[in-house]
N, C-alpha and C positions, 0 to 999 in steps of 0.2 A: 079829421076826427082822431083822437086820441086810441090808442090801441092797448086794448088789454090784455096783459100777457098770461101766460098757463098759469105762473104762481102766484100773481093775483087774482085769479079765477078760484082757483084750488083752497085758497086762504081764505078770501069771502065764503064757501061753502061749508068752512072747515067748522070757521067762527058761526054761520048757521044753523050747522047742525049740534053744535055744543048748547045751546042755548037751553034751557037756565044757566048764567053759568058763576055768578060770585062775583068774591071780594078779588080786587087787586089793590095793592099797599102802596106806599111810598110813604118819605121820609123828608119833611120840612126842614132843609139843609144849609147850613154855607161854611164854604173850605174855607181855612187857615192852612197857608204854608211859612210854615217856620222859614223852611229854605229852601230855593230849588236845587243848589249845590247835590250832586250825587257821583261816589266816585266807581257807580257802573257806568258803562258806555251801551246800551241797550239800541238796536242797531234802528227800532222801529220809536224809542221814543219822542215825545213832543214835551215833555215834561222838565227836565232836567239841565242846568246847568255845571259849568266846569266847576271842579271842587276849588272855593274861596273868591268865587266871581257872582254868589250872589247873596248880595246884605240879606246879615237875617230880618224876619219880622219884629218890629219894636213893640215891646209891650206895652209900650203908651197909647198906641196907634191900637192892638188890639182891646187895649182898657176901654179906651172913647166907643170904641163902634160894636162892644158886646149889648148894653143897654139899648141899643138901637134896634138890633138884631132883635129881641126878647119882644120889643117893643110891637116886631112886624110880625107875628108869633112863629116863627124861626128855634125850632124846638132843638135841631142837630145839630155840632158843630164838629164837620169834619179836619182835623190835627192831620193834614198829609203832607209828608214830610219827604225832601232827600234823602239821602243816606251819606252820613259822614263814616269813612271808616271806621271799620271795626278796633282796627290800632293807632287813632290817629291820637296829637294830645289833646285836638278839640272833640273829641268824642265825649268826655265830660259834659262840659259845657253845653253842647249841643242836648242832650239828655235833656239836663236842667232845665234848658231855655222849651223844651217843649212841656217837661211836668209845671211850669209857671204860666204855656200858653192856655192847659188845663185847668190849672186852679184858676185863672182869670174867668174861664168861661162857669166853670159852677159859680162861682161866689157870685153870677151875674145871672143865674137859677138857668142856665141852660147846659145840657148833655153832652160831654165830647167824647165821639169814637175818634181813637189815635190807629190810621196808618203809616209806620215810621220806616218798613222794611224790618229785613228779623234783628232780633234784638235776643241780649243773654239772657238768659232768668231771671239775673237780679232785674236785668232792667225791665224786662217787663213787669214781673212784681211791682216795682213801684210806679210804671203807669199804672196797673191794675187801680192801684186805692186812687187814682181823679179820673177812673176813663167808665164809662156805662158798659162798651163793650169795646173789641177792638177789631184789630183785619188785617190780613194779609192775604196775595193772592199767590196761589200755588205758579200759577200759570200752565207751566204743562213738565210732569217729572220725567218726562222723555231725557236721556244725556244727549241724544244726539245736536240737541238746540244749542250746547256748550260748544259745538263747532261752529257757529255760524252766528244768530241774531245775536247770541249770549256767550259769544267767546270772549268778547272785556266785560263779562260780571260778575266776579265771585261770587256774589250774593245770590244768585239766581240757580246755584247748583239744585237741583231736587230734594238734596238730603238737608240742606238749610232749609228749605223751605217747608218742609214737611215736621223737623223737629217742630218751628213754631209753632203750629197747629198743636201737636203733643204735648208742648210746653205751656201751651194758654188751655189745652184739659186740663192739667195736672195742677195747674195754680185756677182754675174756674170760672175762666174769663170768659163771656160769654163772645163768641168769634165771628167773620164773614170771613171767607176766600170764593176763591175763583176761581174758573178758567179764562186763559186771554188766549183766543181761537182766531189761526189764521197767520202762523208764526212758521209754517213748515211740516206741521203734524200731522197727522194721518187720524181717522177718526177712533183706529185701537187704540190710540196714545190719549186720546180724551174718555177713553173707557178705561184705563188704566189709571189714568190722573181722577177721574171719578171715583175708581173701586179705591183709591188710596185715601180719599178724604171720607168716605163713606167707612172704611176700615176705623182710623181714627175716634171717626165721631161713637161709633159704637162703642167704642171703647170709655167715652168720656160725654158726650152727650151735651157738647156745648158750640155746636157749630148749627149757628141760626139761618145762614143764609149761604147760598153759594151762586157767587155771578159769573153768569156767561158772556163775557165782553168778546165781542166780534172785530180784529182789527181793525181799524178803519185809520187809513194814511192821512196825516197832517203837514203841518208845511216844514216842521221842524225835523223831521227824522234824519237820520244820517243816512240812511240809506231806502229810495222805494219801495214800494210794496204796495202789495194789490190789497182790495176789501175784499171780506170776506162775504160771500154771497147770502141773503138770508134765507133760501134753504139749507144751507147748511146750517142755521143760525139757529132753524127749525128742529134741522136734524139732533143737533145737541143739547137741545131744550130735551124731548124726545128722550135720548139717552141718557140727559140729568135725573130725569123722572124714572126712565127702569133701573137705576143703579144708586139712587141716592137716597136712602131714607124719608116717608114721606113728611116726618114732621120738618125736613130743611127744606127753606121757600127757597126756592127756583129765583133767579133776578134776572133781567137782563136792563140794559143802556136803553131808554127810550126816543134818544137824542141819536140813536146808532142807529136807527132802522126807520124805513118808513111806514105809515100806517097801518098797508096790509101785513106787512111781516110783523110788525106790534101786535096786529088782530092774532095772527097763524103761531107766533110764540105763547101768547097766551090760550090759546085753545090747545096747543103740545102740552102745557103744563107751567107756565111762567106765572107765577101771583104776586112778584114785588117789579118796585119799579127803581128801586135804590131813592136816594137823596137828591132831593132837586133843588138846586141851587142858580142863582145868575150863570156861574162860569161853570164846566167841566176842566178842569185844572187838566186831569190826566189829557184828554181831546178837546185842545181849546179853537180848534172849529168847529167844532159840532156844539151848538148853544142847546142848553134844557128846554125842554115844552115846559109851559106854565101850567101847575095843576089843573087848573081851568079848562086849556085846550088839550089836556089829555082825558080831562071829564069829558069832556064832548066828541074828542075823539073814538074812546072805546065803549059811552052808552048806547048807541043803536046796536052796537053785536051783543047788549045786556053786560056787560059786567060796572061793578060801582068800585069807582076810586073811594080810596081811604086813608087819611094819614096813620101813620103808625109809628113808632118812637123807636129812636136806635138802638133799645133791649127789648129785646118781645119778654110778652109777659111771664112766658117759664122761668126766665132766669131772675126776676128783681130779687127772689130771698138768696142768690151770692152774690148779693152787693154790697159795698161796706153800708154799715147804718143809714147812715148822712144821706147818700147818693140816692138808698130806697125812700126815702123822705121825699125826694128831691122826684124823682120819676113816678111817683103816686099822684103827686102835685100834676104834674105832668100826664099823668092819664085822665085823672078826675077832669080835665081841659077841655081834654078829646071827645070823652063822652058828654062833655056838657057844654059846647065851645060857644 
């Protein structure tokens, strides 16, 4: 017989005692990657290719299967990108070729959030006017991580990653970040990386969403590493909720954990489930639950899935005109699907 451990004990009671308990979101999704090309060397990722070893995506190929997409009602389409140097001569180009994988995807009446890694002002401004919303993950502003996981990434320094956030207030773009738990950090460094985004957003009042993605080791990484336990996973739901503003939904990977830790995140305070697509690009062994089996997974502890669109509703009137045309269209769906 199968043996039940403390913290699925603890979880099933936790999710019992919460009951009435709500709405949990998600987001009708599918990546596009421009490139996997990235020229960080990130010690834990699965994601990334050597810079110039991986053909971009053709636009012809994403032309054919946006209509398709629309068709399956696939409202999201996640733009996650490499990173081509900041100084490189193909950093042009690369731009371009992502603001054309955007305009593909509106003119085919669907929503793209672009994560490209940070980007200058201008260039964010001009995703702004084809992107619904955008994203970057903080990950964790601890400096100590620039010795170790994040010693080949400039991109990954704290003070990059933190400008963005500032930089998509200051231009109105409605934002997600994150933390990625389970890199070397101590839980004052996810209370810190918390109070930093939560500073931010006061400030500017445009960060929708913040994910707590729990490492979870793939086959590609350069180097091993352990997963992250989902009490801890708990823990930092937990502290996203005493330290983070309540109108930012809480997210986590539901593809990262298993059902009681899914139950026990959402009863700490978790109400999104991110964008659910065929693939998890970033953890491409870990496959998405189908909305389906995550409806039937979390209705007996009472809560009800829900789609929801990758701008929450506070933000449509900073959208350019068009785009709020476009995600009106898009909510009228929902309510009347």
């Amino acid at each position: 017989m199968e043996q039940t451990t403390d913290f699925e004990r603890s979880s099933r009671q936790l999710a019992t005692v919460a009951q009435p308990l709500g709405s949990v979101t998600y987001s009708r999704a599918h990546t596009l990657v421009p490139t996997y090309e990235c020229f960080n060397r990130c010690t834990y990722c699965n994601f990334r290719a050597e810079p110039g070893r991986s053909p971009w995506l053709g636009l012809d190929q994403v032309a054919q299967q946006l209509p398709i997409l629309r068709q399956r009602g696939v409202g999201e389409v996640l733009v996650l990108s490499g990173e081509v140097a900041p100084g490189s001569p193909r950093r042009a180009s690369w731009l371009r070729h992502i603001l054309q994988v955007c305009e593909l995807a509106l003119e085919a009446g669907l929503l793209p959030h672009t994560n490209a890694g940070p980007l200058s002002r201008a260039e964010m401004a001009q995703l702004r006017e084809v992107n619904v919303s955008m994203g970057l993950m903080v990950e964790q502003i601890t400096p100590k991580l620039l010795e170790t996981v994040h010693r080949h990434a400039p991109s990954k320094r704290p003070e990059v990653r933190l400008s963005q956030l500032i930089q998509a207030g200051e231009l109105g773009i409605p934002f997600t970040t994150g933390l990625l738990l389970g890199l070397g950090e101590t839980e004052a460094d996810w209370v810190e990386s918390l109070g930093a985004i939560a500073t931010i957003h006061h400030r500017y009042g445009h960060i929708q969403e913040v994910i707590l993605q729990p490492h979870s080791p793939g086959q590609r990484q350069l180097q091993p590493g352990m997963a992250l336990d989902e009490p801890a996973l708990v823990k930092a739901v937990q502290l996203a909720k005493d330290h983070l503003p309540p109108e930012i939904a809480i997210q986590i990977p539901p593809n990262l954990v298993s059902r009681d830790g899914l139950l026990a995140c959402l009863a700490a305070g978790a109400r999104d489930l991110g964008g659910l697509s065929p693939i998890d690009e970033v953890n491409p062994d870990y496959d998405h639950p189908t909305p389906e089996s995550l409806r039937e997974a979390i209705a007996p502890a009472g809560w009800q899935l829900q789609p929801r669109l990758p701008v929450y509703p506070q933000y449509d009137p900073w959208l350019p005109k068009p785009m709020q045309f476009l995600v009106q269209t898009w909510r009228t769906s929902l309510t009347n699907p």
